[in-house]
N, C-alpha and C positions, 0 to 999 in steps of 0.2 A: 569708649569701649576698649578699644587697643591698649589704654593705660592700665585697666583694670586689667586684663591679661595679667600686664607685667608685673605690676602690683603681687597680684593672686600665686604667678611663680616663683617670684621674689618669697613670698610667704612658704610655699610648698619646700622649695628647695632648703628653706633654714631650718624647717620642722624635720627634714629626713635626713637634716649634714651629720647625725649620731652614725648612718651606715654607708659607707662608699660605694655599695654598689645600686642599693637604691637610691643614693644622691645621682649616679650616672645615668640612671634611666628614667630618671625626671627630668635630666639636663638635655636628654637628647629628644625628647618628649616638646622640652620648652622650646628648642631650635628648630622646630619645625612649626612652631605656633606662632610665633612672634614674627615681628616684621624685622627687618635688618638694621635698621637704628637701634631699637629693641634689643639687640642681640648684641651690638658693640657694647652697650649700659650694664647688661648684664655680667658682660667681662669684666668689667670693673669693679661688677659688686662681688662677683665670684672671686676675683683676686683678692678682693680684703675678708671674702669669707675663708679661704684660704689660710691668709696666714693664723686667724684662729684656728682653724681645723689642719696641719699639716695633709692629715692623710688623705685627706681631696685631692690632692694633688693630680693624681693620677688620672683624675677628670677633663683633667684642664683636655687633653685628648681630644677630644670633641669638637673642640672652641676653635680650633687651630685648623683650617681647610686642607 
């Protein structure tokens, strides 16, 4: 079940990475849903979604305690 989460955010957050600011409010959405492995995985995949989308960047925000 916990996979399919991440899966399912992994999917939301690539479909909304066209606007920064609803990519942040799914990102911070997703950080409160997932479990904390989860969350390290997802940095990884947000940094290589990243470097396609510069303007995410400002997201990164979030990710960082």
């Amino acid at each position: 079940m916990a996979r399919a989460m991440f899966d399912y955010t992994k999917a939301v957050l690539s479909k909304v990475s066209f606007d920064v600011n609803l990519f942040c409010k799914e990102l911070k959405k997703a950080l409160t849903r997932l479990l904390p492995y989860e969350v390290e995985e997802l940095k990884l995949w947000i940094d290589s979604l990243i470097k396609q989308n510069p303007q995410l960047n400002q997201c990164l925000i979030y990710l960082n305690p």
